[in-house]
Each structure stands twice: as structure tokens, then as C-alpha cells.
N, C-alpha and C positions, 0 to 999 in steps of 0.2 A: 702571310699571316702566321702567327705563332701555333704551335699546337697548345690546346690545352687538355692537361692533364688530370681524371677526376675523383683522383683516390680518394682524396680526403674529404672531399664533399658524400662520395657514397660512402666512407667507410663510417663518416657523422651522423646520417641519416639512418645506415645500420643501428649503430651503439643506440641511437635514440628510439628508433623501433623495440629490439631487444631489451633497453628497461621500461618500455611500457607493456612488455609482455613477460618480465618478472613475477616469477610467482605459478607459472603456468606450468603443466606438468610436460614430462621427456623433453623430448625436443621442440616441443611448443614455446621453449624459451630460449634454445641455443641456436637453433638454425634459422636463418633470417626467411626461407623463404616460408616454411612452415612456422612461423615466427608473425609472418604479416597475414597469415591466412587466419591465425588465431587471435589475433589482433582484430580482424573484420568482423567475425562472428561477436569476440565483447564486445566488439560496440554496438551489433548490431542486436544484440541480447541484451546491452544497456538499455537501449533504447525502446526497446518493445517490454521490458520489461518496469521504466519508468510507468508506463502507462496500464501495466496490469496492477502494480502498486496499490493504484485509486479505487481496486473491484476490492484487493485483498483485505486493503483497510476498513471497505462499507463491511465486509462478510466480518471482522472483526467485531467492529461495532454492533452489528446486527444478533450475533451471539451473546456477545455482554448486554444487549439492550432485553435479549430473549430471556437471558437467568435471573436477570435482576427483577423482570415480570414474570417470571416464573415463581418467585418466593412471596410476590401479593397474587397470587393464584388465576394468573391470565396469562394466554401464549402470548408469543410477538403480536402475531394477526391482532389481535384483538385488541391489545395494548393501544397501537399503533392508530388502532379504527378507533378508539374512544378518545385519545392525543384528535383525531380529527377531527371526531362530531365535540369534542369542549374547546374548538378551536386552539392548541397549546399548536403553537408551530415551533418545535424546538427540532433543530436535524439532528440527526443520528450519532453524530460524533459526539454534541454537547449531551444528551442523553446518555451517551457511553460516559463518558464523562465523571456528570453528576451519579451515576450509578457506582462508579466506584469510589469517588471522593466523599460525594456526601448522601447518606442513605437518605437520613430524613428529607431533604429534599426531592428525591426518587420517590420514599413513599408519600409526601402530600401530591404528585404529577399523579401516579399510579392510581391513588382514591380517588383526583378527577375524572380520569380517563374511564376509571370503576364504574364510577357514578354516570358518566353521561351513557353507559353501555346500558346499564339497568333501566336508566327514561326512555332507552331507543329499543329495550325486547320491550317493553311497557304498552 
């Protein structure tokens, strides 16, 4: 049987390793074995960090949702709690949202949610 020879299959698999670790600092981009090791971790900090994403964006919204109720003189909590007793089921992001794009719509949400607070200390 023939031998076969595998330079160029490992040396393809190299090159292809190495531009996907482009970018990377010392030798985290030139040397292949320290090259794949760095390689593991982004992906594996891709991937866990996909998913911290979804906290970062709620604590986003949650902020803008908190300021914009803050200047019709209610914290989040509250805001939030009077959104529930006037039933507005609007999530967090649309809320983020309309707080930046469109005021006047924020402030008629916010006198609802105002108002159903004042009938429930009542």
C-alpha cells in the first residue's frame, strides 16, 4: 500500500485555524498550538456570552424604562405595578422603545399606570 503523505492537509487546516484567530494578541495568533487554545475559549465565550446578551438588553431597557418614569414622577416598581393593575401588557423593550422615540405616547401609558395607582392607595 502507498504511503500517504500529510503536509498539506495539516498545513490547510493550520492556515485555516490561524485566520480564524486573526486579531488575537502575541502569540494567540501565530502559533498554531496556542492558536487553537484561543480559538476554544472564543468560542466558548461566544457562546456563553450569546446568551448573557438577553440579561444585558432586559437591564438596558429596564434603565430607559426607569428614567422615562422617573420624569412623570414614579420609580420603575411602580410604574410597572400600575402598567399591571390598568392591564397595558406592553414588554419591556416596546416600552424602551416608545420612551425614546415617542414621548407623548410614554406620557399617556404613564397617566394610566398613574391613575390606576391612585384607585389602588384609594
Amino acid at each position: 500500500m502507498a504511503r500517504v503523505k500529510r503536509g498539506v492537509p495539516a498545513h490547510k487546516r493550520h492556515k485555516r485555524l490561524l485566520a480564524l484567530t486573526k486579531g488575537h494578541r502575541g502569540s494567540k495568533h501565530l502559533l498554531y498550538r496556542r492558536a487553537k487554545e484561543s480559538m476554544l475559549h472564543a468560542l466558548s465565550y461566544a457562546y456563553r456570552h450569546r446568551r448573557e446578551r438577553k440579561g444585558d438588553m432586559r437591564r438596558l431597557w429596564i434603565i430607559r424604562i426607569g428614567a422615562a418614569a422617573r420624569i412623570h414622577g414614579m420609580s420603575y416598581s411602580q410604574f410597572i405595578y400600575g402598567l399591571k393593575l390598568a392591564r397595558i401588557e406592553l414588554d419591556r423593550k416596546v416600552l424602551s422603545s416608545i420612551a425614546i422615540t415617542d414621548a407623548a405616547a410614554f406620557t399617556k401609558i404613564a397617566e394610566a399606570a398613574k391613575g390606576q395607582l391612585a384607585t389602588a392607595a384609594a
